[in-house]
Structure formats: C-alpha cells, structure tokens
N, C-alpha and C positions, 0 to 999 in steps of 0.2 A: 042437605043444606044446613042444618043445623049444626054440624060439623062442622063446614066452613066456618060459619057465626060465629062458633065459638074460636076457631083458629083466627078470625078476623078481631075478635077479643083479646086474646092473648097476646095477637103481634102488637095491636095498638099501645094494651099495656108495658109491654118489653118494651116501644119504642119511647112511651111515656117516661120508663127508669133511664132511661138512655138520654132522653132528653135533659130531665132534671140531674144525672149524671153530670151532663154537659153542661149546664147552666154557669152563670161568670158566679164568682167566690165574690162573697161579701167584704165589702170596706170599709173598713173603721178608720176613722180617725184619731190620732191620739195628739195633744200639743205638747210640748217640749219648751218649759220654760228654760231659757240659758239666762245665765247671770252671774255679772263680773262686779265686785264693789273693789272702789278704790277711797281708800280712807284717808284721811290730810295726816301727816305725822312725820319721823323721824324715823330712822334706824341707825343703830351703829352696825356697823361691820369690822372685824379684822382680819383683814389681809383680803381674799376672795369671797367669805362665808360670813354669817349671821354669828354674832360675838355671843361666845360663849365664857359665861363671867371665870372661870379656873384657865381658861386660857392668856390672860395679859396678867403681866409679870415686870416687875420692877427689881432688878438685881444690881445689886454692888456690889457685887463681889466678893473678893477675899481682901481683910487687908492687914498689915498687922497692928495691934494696941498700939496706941500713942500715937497712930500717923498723925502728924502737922498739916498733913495738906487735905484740902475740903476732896469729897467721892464723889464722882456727878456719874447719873445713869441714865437712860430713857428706858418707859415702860414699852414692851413689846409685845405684840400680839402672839398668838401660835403658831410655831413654827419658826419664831426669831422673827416677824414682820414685825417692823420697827414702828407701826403707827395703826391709829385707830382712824376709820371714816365714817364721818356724821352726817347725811341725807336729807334734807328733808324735802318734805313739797311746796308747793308756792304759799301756803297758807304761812308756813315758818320757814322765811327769808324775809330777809334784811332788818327793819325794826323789830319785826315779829318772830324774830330766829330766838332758838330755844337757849334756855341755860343749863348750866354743870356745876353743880356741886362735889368736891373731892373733900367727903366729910376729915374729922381729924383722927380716925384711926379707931382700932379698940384699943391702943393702947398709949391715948395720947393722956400728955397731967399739964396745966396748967395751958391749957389751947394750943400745947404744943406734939407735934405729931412725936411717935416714937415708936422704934421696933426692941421689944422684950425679949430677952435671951437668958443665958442661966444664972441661977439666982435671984429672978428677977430683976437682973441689971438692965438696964435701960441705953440706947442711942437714940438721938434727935436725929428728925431728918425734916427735909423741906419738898414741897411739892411745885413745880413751875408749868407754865405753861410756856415757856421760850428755851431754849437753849444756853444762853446766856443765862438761865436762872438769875434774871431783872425782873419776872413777871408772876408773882407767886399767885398759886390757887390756896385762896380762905379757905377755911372749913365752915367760916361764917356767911359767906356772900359769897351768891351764885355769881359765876360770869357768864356773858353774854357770847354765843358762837359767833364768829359771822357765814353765814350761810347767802353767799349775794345771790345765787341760783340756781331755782329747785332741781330737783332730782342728779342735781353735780355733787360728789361726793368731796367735804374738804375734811382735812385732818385735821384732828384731837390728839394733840402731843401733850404727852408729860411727861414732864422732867423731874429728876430727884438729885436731893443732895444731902451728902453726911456731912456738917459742915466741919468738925474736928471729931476723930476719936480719942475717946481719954482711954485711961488705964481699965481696961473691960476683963474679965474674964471669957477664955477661948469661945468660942461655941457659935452656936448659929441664934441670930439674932431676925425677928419675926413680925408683922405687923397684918394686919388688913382693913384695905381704906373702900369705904363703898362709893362708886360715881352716879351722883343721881341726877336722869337728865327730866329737864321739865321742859314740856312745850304746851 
C-alpha cells in the first residue's frame, strides 16, 4: 500500500502542475492617455501645403532699360500658385483678425523699397495689396486681414510694380522683403 500512497502522491501532484498549468493569465491594466491640442492662430499656406519662405516669388521679368511704361507682377506661391492663404481660427476673425507687415526690403534707401543689381545700381519698386496697385503695403504700418470666418482660408495677394526703368546697367536685379504676420 505504500506504493499506491505514494502513486496516489505523485498523481495528485502532476495533477496540481496541470492545474496551475491551466490556471487563467494574469490582467493587467494599462491606461492610455490620448490627446489632441488645438491652438487659436493662423496659418499661411501656398497653394495645397504649409508655406515655405524660398517658395513665393515676385518676378518681373525681363525688360529692356529706359522702358516708359510702369511693370506690374504678382507674387506666387511654388509651383506658379498665383496666391497665398491666410486661416485662422475664431479667436482672429473679424475685429481680431491678424496683421501683415511687408517690411521695406534689404535693400531699400530712403523708405523706399529697391532691388540691387550690378554695380550696385538700384530699381524702385512698390508693393500692393490690390491689382489695381491703389492699395499699397507700408513697410511702416501693419494691415489688417480680413478673416470674416474661422478656419475659411482667404488670400494674401501681392502686388508689385516697377514704376519707370531709367538707364540701368544689364544684369539681374535682386531684393528681399520679409512678411511678418501678427495675431
């Protein structure tokens, strides 16, 4: 009988590993913070994507010395998009919409904008915010967007103009103007 006993020990045990074997797995829980921030502000865009400053470009072209008649151009985003879009959220709309500064250049003399070419020779040009170039952008005084409603994107056009070429020397003629927007 002692035999058995002992077989009767052994099976219990084996059925014991068997058992805890079989036992449910342990549950942990873990939490999972998710989290979205949406900030009040502004964006510009050009064209489809987030503006990237070496992409908008203000060109006049080629033209020849002495022309008589004034150059008009618009600045264009990357790719040839003819315009900038300015966003924002309900905090800046309508009184509280942001402003733009189109400083006067690096290379403007006497408050007047100018692109530097060779020899240091200089052309005036004028910055607008209309078509018509009726509406000029100060270097001194912000304008006001109008943004009537949040997260609708409306264009930031600017205009340019050469308004007479004098007698220049050939070459490419250069400027950079920084737009600063505040909200």
């Amino acid at each position: 009988m002692r035999g058995s006993s002992c077989l009767r020990r052994k099976a219990a045990v084996a059925a014991g590993l068997c058992l805890f074997a079989r036992s449910p797995a342990q549950a942990e829980e873990i939490r999972i913070d998710i989290r979205f921030e949406v900030r009040s502000g502004c964006a510009v865009a050009a064209g489809t994507g987030e503006l990237a400053l070496p992409d908008v470009r203000l060109s006049f072209g080629e033209a020849a010395a002495g022309a008589g008649e004034p150059i008009d151009a618009m600045a264009a985003a990357g790719g040839g998009v003819p315009l900038l879009t300015l966003s924002c959220s309900s905090s800046f709309t309508n009184d509280a919409a942001p402003t733009v500064v189109l400083d006067a250049g690096l290379n403007a003399e006497d408050g007047q904008r100018r692109m530097r070419g060779p020899g240091g020779a200089t052309v005036p040009y004028l910055l607008f915010q209309d078509q018509a170039c009726s509406i000029p952008y100060d270097p001194t005084t912000p304008t006001q967007i109008s943004i009537p409603t949040a997260g609708i994107g409306v264009p930031l056009a600017i205009y340019g103009r050469v308004p007479v070429i004098g007698d220049l020397p050939a070459g490419r003629y250069a400027d950079t103007v920084t737009l600063t927007l505040s909200y």
